[in-house]
C-alpha positions in Angstrom: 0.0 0.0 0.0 1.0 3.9 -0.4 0.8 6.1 2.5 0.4 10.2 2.0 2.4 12.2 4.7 0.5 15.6 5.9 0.7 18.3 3.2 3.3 20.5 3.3 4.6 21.8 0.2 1.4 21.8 -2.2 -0.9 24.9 -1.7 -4.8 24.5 -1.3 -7.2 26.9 -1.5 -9.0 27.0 1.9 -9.2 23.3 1.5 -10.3 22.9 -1.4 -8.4 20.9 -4.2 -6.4 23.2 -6.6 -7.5 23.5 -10.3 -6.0 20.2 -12.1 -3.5 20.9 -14.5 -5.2 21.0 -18.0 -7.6 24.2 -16.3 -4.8 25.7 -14.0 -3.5 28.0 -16.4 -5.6 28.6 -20.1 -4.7 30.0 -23.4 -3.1 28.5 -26.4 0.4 30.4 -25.1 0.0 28.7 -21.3 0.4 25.1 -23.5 3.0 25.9 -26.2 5.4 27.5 -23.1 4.6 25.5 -20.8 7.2 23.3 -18.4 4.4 20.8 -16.9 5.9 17.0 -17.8 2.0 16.5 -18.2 1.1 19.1 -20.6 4.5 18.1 -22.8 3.2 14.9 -22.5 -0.3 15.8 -24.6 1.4 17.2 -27.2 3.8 14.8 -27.6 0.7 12.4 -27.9 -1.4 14.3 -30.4 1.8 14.8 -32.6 2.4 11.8 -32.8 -0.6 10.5 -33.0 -0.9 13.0 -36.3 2.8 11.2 -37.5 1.0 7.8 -37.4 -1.7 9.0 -39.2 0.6 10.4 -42.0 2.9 7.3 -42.1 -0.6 5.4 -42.3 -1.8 7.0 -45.0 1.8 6.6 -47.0 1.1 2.8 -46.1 -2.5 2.3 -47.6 -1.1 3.8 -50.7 1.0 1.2 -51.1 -0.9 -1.3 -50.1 -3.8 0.0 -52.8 -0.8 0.0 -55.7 -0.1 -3.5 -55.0 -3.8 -4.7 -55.2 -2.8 -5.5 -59.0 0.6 -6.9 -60.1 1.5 -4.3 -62.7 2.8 -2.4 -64.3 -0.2 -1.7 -66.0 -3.2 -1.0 -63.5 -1.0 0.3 -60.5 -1.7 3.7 -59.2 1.9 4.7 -59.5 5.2 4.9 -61.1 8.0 2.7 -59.8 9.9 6.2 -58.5 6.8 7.5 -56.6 6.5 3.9 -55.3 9.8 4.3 -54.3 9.2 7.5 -52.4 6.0 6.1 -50.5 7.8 3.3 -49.1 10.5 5.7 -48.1 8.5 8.3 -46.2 6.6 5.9 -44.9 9.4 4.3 -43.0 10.6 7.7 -42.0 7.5 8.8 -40.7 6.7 6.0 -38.9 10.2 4.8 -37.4 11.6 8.1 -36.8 8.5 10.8 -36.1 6.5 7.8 -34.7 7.6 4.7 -32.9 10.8 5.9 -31.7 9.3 9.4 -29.2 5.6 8.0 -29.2 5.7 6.1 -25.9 8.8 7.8 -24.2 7.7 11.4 -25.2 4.0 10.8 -24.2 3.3 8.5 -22.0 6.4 7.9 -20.0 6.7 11.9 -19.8 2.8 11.8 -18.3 3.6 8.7 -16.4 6.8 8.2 -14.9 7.5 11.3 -12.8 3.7 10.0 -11.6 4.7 6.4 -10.9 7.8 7.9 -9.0 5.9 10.1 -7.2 7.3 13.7 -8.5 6.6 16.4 -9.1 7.6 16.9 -12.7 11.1 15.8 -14.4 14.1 17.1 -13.6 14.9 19.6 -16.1 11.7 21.0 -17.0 13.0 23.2 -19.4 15.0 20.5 -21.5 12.3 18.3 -21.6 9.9 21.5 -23.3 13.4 21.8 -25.9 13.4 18.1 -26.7 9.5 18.1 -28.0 10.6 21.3 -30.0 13.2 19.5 -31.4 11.1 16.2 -32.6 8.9 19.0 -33.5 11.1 21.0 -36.0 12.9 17.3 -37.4 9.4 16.3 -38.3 8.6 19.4 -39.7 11.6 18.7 -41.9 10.8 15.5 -42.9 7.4 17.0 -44.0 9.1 19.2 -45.8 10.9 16.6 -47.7 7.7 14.7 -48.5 6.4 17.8 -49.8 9.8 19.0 -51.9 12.0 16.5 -54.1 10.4 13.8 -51.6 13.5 11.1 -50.8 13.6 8.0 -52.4 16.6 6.0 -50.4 14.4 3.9 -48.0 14.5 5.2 -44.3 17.6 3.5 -44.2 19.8 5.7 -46.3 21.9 3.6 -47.5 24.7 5.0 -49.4 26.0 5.1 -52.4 22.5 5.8 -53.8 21.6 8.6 -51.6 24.7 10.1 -52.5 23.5 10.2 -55.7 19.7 10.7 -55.6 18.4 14.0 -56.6 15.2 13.6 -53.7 15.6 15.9 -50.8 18.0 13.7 -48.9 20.0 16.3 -47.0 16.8 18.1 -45.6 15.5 14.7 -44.5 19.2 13.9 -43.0 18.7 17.0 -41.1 15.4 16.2 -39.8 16.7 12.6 -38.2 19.7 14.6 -36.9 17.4 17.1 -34.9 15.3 13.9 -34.1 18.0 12.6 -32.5 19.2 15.5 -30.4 15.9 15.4 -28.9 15.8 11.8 -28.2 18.9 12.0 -26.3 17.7 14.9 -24.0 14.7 12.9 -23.5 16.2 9.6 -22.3 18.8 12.4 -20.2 15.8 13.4 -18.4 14.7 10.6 -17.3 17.8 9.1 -15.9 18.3 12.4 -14.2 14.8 12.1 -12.8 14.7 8.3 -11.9 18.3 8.7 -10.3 17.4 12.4 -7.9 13.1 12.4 -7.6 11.9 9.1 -6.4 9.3 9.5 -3.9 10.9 8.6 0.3 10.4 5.1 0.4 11.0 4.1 -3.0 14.4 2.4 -3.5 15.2 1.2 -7.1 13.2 -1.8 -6.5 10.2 0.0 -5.3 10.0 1.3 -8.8 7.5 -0.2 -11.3 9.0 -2.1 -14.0 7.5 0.5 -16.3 10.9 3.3 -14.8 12.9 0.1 -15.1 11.6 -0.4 -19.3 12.4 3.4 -19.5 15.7 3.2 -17.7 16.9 0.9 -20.2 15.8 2.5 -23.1 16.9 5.8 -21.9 20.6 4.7 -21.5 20.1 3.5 -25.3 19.0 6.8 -26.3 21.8 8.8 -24.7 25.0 6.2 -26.0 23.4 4.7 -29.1 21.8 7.7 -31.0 25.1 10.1 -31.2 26.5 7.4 -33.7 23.4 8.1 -35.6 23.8 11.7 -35.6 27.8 11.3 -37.0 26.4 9.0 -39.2 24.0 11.1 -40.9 26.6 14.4 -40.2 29.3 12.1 -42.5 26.6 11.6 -45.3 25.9 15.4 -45.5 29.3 16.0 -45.8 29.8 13.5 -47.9 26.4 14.7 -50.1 27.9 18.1 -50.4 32.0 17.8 -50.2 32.4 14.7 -52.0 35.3 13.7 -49.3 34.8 10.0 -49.5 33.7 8.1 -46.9 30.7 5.7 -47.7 30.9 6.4 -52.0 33.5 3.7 -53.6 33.7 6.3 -56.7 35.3 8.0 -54.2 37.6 5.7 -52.4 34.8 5.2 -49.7 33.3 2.1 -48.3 29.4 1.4 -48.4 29.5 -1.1 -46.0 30.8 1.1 -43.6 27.4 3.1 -43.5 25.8 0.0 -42.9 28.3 -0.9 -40.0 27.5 2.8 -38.3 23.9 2.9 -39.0 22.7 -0.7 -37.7 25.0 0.2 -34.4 22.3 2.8 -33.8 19.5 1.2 -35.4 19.6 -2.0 -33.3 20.1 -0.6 -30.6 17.0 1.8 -31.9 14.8 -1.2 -31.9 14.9 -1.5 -28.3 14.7 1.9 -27.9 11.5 1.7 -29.7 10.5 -1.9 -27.5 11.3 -2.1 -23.9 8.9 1.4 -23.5 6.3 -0.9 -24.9 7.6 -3.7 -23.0 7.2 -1.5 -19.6 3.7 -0.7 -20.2 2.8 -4.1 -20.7 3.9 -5.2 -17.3 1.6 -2.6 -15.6 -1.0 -3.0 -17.6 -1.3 -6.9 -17.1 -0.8 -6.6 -13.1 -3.2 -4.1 -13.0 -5.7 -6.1 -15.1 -4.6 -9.0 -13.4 -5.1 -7.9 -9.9 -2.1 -9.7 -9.5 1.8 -8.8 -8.3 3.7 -9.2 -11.1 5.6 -12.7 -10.8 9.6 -12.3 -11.2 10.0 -8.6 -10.9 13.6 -8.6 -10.8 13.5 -11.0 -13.4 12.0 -8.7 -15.3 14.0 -5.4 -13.8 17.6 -7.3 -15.2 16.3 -8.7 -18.2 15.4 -4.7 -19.7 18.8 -4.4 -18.5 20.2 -7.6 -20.4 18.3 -6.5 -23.6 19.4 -3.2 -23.4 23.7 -4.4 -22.9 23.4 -7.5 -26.0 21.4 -5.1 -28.3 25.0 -3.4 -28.8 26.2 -6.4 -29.7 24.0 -7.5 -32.7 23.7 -5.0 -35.2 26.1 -7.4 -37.7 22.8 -9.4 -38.3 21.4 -7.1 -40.4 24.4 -7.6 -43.1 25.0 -10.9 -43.7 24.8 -10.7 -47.1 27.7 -7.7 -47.0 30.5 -9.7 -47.0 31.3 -10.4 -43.3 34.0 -13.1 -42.2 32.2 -16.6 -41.3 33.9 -15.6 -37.5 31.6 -12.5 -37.9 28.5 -13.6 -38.8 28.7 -16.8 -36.5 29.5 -14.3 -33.7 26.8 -12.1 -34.6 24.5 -15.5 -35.3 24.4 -16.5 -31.5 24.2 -12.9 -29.8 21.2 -12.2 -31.6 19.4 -15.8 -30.3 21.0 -14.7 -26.6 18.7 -11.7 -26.7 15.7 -14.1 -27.2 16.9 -15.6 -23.5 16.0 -12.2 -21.5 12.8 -11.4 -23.8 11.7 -14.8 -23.1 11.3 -14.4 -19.1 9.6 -11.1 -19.9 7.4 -13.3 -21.6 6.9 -16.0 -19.2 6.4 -13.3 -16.6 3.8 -11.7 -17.9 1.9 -15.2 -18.8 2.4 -16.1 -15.1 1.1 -13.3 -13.9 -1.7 -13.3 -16.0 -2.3 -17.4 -14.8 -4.5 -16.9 -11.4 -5.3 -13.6 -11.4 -8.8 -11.8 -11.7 -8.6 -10.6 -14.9 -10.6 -8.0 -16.0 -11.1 -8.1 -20.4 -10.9 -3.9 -20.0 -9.7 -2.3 -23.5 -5.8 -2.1 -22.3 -6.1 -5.9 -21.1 -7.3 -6.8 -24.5 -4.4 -4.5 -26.0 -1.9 -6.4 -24.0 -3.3 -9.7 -24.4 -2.8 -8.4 -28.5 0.7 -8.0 -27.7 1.5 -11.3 -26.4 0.2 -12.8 -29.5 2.1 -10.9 -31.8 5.4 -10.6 -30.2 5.8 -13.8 -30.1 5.6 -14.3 -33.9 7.6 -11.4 -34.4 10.2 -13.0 -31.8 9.9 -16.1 -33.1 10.5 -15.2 -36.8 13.4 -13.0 -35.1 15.2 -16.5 -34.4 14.8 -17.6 -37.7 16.3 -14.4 -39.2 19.4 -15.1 -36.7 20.5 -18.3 -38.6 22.7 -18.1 -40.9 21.7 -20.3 -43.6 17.8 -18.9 -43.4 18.8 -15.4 -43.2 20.6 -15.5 -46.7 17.3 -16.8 -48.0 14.6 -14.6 -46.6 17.4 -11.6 -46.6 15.2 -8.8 -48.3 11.8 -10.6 -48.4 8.6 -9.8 -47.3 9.8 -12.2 -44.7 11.5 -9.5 -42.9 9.0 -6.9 -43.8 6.9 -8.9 -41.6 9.2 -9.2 -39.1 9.7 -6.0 -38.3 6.2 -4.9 -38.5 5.4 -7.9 -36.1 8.0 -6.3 -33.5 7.4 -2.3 -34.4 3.8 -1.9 -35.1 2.6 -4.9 -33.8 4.3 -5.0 -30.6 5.3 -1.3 -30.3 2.4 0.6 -31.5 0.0 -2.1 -29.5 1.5 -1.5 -26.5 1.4 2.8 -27.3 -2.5 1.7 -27.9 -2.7 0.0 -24.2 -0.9 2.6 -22.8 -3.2 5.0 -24.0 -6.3 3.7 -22.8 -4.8 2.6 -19.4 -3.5 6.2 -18.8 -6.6 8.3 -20.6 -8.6 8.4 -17.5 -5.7 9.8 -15.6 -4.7 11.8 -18.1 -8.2 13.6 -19.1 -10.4 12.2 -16.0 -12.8 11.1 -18.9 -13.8 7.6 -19.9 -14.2 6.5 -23.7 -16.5 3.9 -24.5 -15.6 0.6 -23.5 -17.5 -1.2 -25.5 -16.4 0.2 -28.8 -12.6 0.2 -27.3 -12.7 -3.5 -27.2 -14.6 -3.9 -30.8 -11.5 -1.9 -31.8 -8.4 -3.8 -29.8 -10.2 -6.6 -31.8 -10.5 -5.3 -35.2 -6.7 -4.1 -35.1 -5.4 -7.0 -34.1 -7.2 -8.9 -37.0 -6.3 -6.5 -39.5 -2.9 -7.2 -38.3 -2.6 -10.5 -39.1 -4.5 -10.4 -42.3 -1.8 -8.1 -43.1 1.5 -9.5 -42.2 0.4 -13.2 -41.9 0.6 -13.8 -46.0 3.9 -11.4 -46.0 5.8 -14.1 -44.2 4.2 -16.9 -46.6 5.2 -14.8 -49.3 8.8 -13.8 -48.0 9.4 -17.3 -47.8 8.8 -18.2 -51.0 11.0 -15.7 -52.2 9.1 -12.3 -53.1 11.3 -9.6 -52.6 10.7 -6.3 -50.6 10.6 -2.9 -52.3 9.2 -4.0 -55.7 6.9 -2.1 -57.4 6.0 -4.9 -59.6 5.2 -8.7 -58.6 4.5 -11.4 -61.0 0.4 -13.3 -61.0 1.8 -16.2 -58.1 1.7 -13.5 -55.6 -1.6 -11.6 -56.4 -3.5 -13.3 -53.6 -1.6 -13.1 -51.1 -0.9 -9.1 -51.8 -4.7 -8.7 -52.4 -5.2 -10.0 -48.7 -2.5 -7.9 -47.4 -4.1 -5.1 -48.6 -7.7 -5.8 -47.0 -6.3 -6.2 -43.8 -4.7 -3.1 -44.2 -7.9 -1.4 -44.9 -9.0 -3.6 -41.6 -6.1 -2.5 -39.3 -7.0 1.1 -40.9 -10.7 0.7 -40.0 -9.9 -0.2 -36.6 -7.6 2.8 -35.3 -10.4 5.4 -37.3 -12.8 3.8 -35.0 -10.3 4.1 -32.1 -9.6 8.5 -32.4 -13.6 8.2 -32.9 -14.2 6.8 -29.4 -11.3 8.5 -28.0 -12.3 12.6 -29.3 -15.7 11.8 -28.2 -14.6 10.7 -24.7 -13.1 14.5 -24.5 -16.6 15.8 -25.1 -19.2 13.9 -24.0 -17.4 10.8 -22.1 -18.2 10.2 -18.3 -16.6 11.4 -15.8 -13.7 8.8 -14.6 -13.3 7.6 -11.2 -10.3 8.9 -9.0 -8.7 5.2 -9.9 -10.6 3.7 -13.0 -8.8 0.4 -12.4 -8.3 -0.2 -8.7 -4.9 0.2 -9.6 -2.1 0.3 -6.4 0.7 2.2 -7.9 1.4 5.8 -6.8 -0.1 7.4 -10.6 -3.5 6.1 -8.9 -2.9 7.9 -5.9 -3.0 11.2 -7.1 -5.8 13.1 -8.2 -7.2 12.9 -11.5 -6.7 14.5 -13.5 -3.6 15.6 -11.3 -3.2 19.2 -10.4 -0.1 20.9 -11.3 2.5 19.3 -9.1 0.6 16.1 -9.6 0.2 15.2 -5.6 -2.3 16.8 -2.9 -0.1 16.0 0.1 3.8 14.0 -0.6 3.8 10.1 -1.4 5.5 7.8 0.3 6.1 4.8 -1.2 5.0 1.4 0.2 5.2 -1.9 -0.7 4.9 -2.7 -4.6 1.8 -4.2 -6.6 0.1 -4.8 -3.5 -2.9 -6.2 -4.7 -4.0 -8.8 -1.6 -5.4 -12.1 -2.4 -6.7 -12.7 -5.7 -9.1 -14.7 -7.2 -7.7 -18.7 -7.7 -7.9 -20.6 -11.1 
């Protein structure tokens, strides 16, 4: 349980509770100045939100040009095909998946789960949405221009050559990435000096632990990315010779610096997602969550072997066989930590009383289709089946099993967990689980015949496909409009909850941590009187199997 000590540092007005924080101060200037981690939190959330959207619509475009096998009949060239897939990518991995849950919910949640105030440099953590603000405005802005045709990956020597707006899109993922490290700064900074009295570091909820991880990625991993990106400009404009052969550079280099970061980026993207998961199935659960170290150390594990496994993504680049074998077993030793996540979290679930609520169905969503994305993640770790599904729809699948499948489904439980705290409205339940359902069909509609198809050999990135694979793109393509379908419904239920959606209950979900102990929606300084923390995921006895 969590004890309050008598208030001393939070004014009240003659004992009355203090405006909460989205009526304390009004105006449109009050939100785009201000230092609340709360506030920042919003408009992380909406932009975002509005990044998915774009990337989404970039993604139903291609999915309606491949409806027929072309050339004749598709809706566009190979070049503008080109340029979809590209934005798409850049939209979703860079404006998207990477910030979504760090720079919205963990900047609403964690200082709230600690029990603090507000992060610990207020100010930085305003400059770092700014930042993801003004990168994504560039990337916009190369949609919009010469577009960029290179594949979010950038790999050189073509975008040293292409004519599409690559340096303004460079530029963008470099300012993305400044504010990605301030972020994941913050948080260490806050985690390490705010924790509420009583809270040692395992007294925190495995969601600050998730974060912890992640943030230590952002802050050592993403610089490479900058010099990476800081090299191709250079590069672009000087012709100095680093990455271009023509030049006396090395392409594979690139590859070598950019899947450093971009591994490394994939938990970065994850282990947020990972962390919401655990509090959303003990709360759910009504249960403790079994193995919490476990589960502390293994975001820690993930977060030290992800450095050590980027050479899997280039095992058709001419690595030694010492390399690639190397490379071969780290990459199945991160399944070993994921794995007791996993097992955790199915424990925990076993015995509990669970309540079917729209962020338990989310989670439950999550389960399902991490472990086909992990599991497929083993198979792309051998050696021998990596050189054949190397560049398939095999791995397109993958990665959309472990990004949007895993990541953006756990953003989606997040959401709806934390949306009564956050706006102390409730959306409609009902149509939130007709919608958890609906996505998580489309999903594998979409993705399930990619793998098929990868296997056999289709290539990713095509334009074109020959008559073998017509089906299995047609089907792709109405679970797209399926998964689309399902998140329209989803900002439906949620921008209606804003207006008309009931009031929410002081703790919507019975929930023990100390974000349910303050009021909701919090007032500015998020607690009445200070926390103290107590003993963690309390729940008392739960309902037996």
């Amino acid at each position: 349980m969590t004890t309050h000590a008598p208030a001393h540092e939070i004014p009240t007005v003659e004992g009355r509770r203090e405006p909460d924080y989205l009526r304390v101060t009004k105006g449109f200037m009050s939100w785009v100045t201000t230092l609340d981690h709360k506030r920042i939190g919003l408009m992380y959330l909406f932009g975002v939100t509005l990044a998915f959207i774009v990337g989404g619509i970039f993604a139903m475009l291609l999915r309606a040009h491949l409806w027929n096998p072309g050339p004749d009949g598709q809706m566009f060239s190979p070049q503008d095909y080109n340029q979809l897939f590209t934005l798409h990518g850049a939209f979703m991995v860079f404006a998207f998946i990477i910030p979504a849950i760090p720079g919205s919910i963990a900047n609403f949640a964690l200082p709230l789960l600690i029990g603090a105030p507000d992060v610990a440099l207020p100010k930085l953590n305003l400059a770092s949405f700014y930042l993801w603000l003004f990168g994504t405005v560039l990337l916009s802005y190369s949609a919009i221009t010469n577009g960029l045709d290179t594949g979010w990956t950038f790999y050189t020597p073509w975008s040293l050559k292409s004519q599409t707006a690559v340096l303004s899109a460079g530029l963008g993922v470099f300012v993305i990435g400044f504010s990605s490290i301030f972020t994941g700064l913050n948080f260490l900074v806050t985690m390490h000096k705010m924790r509420a009295r009583g809270m040692g570091w395992f007294q925190m909820p495995l969601f600050c632990w998730a974060i912890y991880a992640s943030s230590v990625l952002q802050v050592l991993a993403t610089p490479v990315l900058g010099i990476t990106v800081a090299l191709l400009a250079f590069e672009h404009i000087y012709h100095i010779g680093v990455f271009d052969p023509a030049e006396g550079g090395d392409p594979v280099l690139f590859q070598h610096f950019f899947w450093f970061y971009s591994h490394p980026a994939v938990y970065i993207m994850i282990l947020p997602g990972m962390g919401i998961i655990s509090e959303v199935v003990s709360t759910h659960s009504r249960r403790p969550l079994f193995g919490y170290k476990l589960l502390a150390f293994s975001s820690i594990a993930i977060a030290v072997i992800s450095f050590l496994v980027w050479g899997h993504h280039m095992y058709t680049s001419g690595q030694s066989e010492f390399a690639m074998q190397a490379f071969s077993f780290l990459t199945v030793l991160v399944a070993i930590p994921t794995a007791i996540k996993m097992w955790s979290w199915v424990a925990t679930i076993w015995g509990g009383s669970i309540a079917l609520t729209a962020p338990m169905l989310y989670a439950i969503a999550f389960l399902v289709i991490f472990t086909i994305g992990g599991l497929t993640g083993v198979y792309l770790a051998a050696l021998a089946i990596d050189i054949h599904l190397h560049d398939t729809y095999f791995v397109v699948a993958h990665f959309h099993a472990v990004m949007m499948g895993s990541t953006a489904i756990a953003f989606f439980a997040g959401v709806h967990h934390w949306w009564p705290k956050m706006f102390g409205r409730m959306y409609n339940e009902k149509l939130a689980s007709i919608a958890a359902i609906v996505i998580l069909t489309g999903f594998m509609v979409t993705f399930l015949p990619q793998f098929e198809m990868g296997s056999q050999g289709m290539p990713r990135r095509y334009a074109t496909y020959s008559e073998q694979w017509v089906g299995y793109h047609r089907a792709s393509t109405v679970g797209a409009m399926i998964l689309g379908a399902g998140f329209a419904l989803m900002v439906g239920y949620l921008l209606h909850s804003l207006i008309a959606g009931r009031k929410a209950k002081p703790n919507e979900w019975g929930g023990v941590t100390l974000d349910w102990k303050c009021p909701t929606p919090p007032n500015l300084y998020n607690f009445d009187d200070e926390p103290i923390a107590g003993k963690l995921y309390d729940y008392g006895p739960t309902l037996k199997r």
